[in-house]
C-alpha positions as CSV (number, residue, x, y, z in Angstrom):
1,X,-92.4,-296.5,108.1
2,X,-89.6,-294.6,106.3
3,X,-91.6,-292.0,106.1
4,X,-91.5,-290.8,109.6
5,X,-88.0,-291.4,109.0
6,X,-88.0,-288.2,106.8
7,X,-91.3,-286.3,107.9
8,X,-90.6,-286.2,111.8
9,X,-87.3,-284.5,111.8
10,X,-89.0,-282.1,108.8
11,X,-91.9,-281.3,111.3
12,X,-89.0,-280.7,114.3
13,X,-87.0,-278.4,111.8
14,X,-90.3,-276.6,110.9
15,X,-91.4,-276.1,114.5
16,X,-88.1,-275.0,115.5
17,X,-87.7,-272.1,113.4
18,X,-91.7,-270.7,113.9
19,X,-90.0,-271.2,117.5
20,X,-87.1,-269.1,116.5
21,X,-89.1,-266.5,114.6
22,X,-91.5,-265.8,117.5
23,X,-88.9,-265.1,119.5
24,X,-87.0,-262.9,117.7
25,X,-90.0,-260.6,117.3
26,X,-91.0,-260.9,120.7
27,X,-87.0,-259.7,121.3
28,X,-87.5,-256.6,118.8
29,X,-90.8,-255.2,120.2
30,X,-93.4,-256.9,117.6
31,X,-95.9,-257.6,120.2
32,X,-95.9,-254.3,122.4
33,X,-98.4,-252.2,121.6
34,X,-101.3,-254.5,120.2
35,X,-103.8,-251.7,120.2
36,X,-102.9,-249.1,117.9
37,X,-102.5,-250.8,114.9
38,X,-106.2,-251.9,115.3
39,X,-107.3,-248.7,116.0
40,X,-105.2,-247.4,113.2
41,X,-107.4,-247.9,110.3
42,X,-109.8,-245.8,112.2
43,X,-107.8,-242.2,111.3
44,X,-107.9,-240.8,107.9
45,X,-104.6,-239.9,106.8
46,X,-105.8,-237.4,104.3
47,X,-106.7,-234.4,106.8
48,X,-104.5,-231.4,106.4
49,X,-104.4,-228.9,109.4
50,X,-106.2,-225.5,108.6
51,X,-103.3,-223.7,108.8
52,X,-101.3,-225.2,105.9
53,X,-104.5,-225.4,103.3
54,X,-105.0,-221.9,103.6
55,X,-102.5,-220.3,101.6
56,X,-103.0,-223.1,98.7
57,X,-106.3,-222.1,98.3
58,X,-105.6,-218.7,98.4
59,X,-103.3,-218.9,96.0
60,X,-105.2,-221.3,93.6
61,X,-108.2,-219.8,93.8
62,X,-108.9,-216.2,94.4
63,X,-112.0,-216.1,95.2
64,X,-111.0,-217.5,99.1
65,X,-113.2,-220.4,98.5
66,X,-111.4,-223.9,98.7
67,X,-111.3,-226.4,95.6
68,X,-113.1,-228.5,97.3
69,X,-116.1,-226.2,97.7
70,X,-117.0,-225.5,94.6
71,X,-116.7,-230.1,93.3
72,X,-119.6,-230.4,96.1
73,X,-122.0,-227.6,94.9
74,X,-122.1,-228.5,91.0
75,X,-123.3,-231.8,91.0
76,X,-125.9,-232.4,88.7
């Protein structure tokens, strides 16, 4: 029985602040836009615009061809 002496107001405290925290994030925008993130994973973040890879690989590689070209066609 002195155990629910300790454990219930343990539980109260532990409820209280997952009470607390919830709200806080709820007050700070956490939970506003719930469907980007899951759409997220969906876009790769490693696409350059044209525009920007064009002088690289005219700089790197004179023949105009990208890098990227010539790993694709010499697979053996």
């Amino acid at each position: 029985m002195s155990v629910i002496l300790i454990m219930l107001p343990a539980a109260l405290i532990l409820a209280g602040l997952g009470v607390w925290a919830f709200i806080m994030a709820a007050k700070k925008g956490q939970f506003d836009d719930l469907d980007t993130p899951a759409i997220r994973a969906v876009f790769d973040d490693d696409d350059v615009p044209v525009s920007h890879t064009k002088g690289k690989a005219d700089a790197q590689n004179p023949s105009g061809r990208a890098a990227d070209d010539t790993a694709h066609t010499e697979r053996v």
